[in-house]
C-alpha positions as a Markdown table, in Angstrom:
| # | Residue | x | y | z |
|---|---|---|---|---|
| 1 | Unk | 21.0 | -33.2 | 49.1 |
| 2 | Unk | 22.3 | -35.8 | 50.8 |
| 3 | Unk | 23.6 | -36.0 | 54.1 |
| 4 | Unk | 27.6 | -37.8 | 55.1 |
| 5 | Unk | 28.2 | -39.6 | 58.3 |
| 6 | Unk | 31.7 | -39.4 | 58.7 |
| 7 | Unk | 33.4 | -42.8 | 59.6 |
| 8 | Unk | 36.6 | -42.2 | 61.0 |
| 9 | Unk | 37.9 | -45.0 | 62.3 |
| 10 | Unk | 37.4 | -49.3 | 62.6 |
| 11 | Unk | 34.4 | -48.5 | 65.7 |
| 12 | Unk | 32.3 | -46.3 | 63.5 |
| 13 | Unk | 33.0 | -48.5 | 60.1 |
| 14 | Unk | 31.8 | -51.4 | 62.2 |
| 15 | Unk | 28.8 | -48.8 | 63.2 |
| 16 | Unk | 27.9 | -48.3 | 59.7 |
| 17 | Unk | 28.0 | -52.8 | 59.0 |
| 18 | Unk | 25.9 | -52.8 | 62.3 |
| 19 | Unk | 23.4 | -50.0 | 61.2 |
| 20 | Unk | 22.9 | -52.2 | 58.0 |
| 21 | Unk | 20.9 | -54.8 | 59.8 |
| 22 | Unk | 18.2 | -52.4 | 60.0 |
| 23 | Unk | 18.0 | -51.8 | 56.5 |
| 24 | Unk | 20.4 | -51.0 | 53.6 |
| 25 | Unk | 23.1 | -48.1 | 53.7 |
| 26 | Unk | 25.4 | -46.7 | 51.7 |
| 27 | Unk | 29.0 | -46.3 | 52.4 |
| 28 | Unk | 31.0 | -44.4 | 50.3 |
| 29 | Unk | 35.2 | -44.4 | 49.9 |
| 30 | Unk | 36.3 | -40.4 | 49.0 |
| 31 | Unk | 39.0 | -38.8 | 48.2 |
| 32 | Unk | 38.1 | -34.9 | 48.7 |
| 33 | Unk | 41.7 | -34.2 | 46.6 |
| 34 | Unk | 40.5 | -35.9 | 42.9 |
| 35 | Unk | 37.9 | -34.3 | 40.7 |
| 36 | Unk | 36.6 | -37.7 | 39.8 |
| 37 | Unk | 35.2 | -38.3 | 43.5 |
| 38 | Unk | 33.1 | -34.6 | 43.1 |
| 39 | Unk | 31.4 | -36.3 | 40.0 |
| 40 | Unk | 30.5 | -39.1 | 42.0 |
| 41 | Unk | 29.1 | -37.4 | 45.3 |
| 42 | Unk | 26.9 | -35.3 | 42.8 |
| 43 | Unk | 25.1 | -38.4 | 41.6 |
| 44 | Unk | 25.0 | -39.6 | 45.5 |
| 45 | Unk | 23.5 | -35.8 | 46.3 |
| 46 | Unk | 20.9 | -35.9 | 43.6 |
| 47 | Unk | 19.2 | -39.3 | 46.1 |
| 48 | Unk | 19.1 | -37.0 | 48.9 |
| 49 | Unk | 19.9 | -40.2 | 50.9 |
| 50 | Unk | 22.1 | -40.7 | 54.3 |
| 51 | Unk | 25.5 | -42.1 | 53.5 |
| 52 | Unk | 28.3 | -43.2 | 55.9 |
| 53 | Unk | 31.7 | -41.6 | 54.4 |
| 54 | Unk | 35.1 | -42.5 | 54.8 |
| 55 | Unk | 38.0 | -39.9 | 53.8 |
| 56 | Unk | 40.2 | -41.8 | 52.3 |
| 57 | Unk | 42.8 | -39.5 | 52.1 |
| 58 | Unk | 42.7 | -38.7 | 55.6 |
| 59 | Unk | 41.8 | -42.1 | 57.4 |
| 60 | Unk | 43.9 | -44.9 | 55.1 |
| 61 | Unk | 43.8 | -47.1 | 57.8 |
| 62 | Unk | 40.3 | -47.6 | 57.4 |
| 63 | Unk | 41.1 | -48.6 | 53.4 |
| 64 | Unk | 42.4 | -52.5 | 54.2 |
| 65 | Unk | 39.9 | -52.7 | 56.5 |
| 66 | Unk | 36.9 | -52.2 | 53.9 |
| 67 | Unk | 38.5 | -54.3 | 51.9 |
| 68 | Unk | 39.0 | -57.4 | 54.3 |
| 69 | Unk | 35.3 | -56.8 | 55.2 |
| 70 | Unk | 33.8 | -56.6 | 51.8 |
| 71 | Unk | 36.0 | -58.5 | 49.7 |
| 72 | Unk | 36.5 | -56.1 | 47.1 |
| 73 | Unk | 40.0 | -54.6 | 46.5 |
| 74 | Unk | 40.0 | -50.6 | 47.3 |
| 75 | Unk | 39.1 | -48.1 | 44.5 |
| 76 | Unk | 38.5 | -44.8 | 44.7 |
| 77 | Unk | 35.9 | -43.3 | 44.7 |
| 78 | Unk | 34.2 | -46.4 | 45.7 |
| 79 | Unk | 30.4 | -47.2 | 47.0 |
| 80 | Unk | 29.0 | -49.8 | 48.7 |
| 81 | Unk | 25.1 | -50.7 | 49.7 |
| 82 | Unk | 25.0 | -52.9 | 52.9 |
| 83 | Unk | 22.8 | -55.1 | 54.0 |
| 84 | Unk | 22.6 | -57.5 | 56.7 |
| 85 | Unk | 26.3 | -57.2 | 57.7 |
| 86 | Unk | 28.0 | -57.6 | 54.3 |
| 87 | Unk | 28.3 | -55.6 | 51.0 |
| 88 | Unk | 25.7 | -56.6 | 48.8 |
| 89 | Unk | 26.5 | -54.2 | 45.7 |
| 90 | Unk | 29.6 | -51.8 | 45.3 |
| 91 | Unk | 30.7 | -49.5 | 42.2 |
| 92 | Unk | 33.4 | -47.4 | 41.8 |
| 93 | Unk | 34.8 | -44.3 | 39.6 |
| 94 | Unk | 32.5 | -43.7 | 36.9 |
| 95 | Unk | 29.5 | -46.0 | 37.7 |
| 96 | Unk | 28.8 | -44.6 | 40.8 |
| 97 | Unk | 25.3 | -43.2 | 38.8 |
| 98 | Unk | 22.2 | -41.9 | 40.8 |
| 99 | Unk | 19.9 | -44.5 | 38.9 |
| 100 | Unk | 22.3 | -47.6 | 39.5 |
| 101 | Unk | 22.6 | -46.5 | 43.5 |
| 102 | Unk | 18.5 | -46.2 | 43.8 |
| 103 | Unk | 18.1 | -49.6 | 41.6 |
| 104 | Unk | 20.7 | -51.1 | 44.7 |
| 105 | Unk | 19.3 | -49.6 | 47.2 |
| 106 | Unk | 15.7 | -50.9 | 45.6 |
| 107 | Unk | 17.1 | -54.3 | 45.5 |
| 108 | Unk | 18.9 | -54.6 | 49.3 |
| 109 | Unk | 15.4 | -53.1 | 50.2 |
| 110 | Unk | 12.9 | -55.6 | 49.1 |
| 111 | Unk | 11.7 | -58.8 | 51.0 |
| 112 | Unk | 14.1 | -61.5 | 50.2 |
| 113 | Unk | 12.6 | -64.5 | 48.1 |
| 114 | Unk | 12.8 | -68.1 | 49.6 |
């Protein structure tokens, strides 16, 4: 099982960018009210990983704001892998898969190449 850190507002979403200069994390746009987001915290549960989550039903101020930072128009549900500051990978509805996350999260782990 996984476990959510809830971002609720611009200081902890900038938490979640800072906390990704230690290492990759995941941070993942949900929408409690649409069956579609259930499907895709299953996958996200079956990693048993720590992800940062934003209720995007509850906090839309937070929406533009990912957006702006990432570069990547809002969807939901929606996941992003950060590294290093800046999204580095993102899916949304039905490609958020347990095996594409870990392959991500692989990727933003290892050494990069010079």
């Amino acid at each position: 099982m996984s476990t959510y850190e809830p971002v609720r507002d611009v200081d902890e979403l900038e938490g979640a960018f800072e906390a990704s200069r230690g290492g990759p994390v995941l941070l993942f746009l949900y929408d409690p009210h649409c069956p579609l987001n259930w499907s895709a915290e299953e996958e996200l549960d079956s990693l048993g990983v720590a992800v940062y989550r934003i209720d995007v039903s509850r906090d839309r101020a937070l929406n533009p704001e990912v957006a702006r930072r990432t570069g990547v128009r809002h969807e939901s549900p929606q996941l992003f892998v950060l590294k290093d500051g800046a999204a580095t990978w993102h899916a949304s509805h039905g490609r958020i898969r347990a095996q594409a996350v870990a392959g991500a999260l692989a990727e933003a782990s290892s050494p990069a190449e010079d």
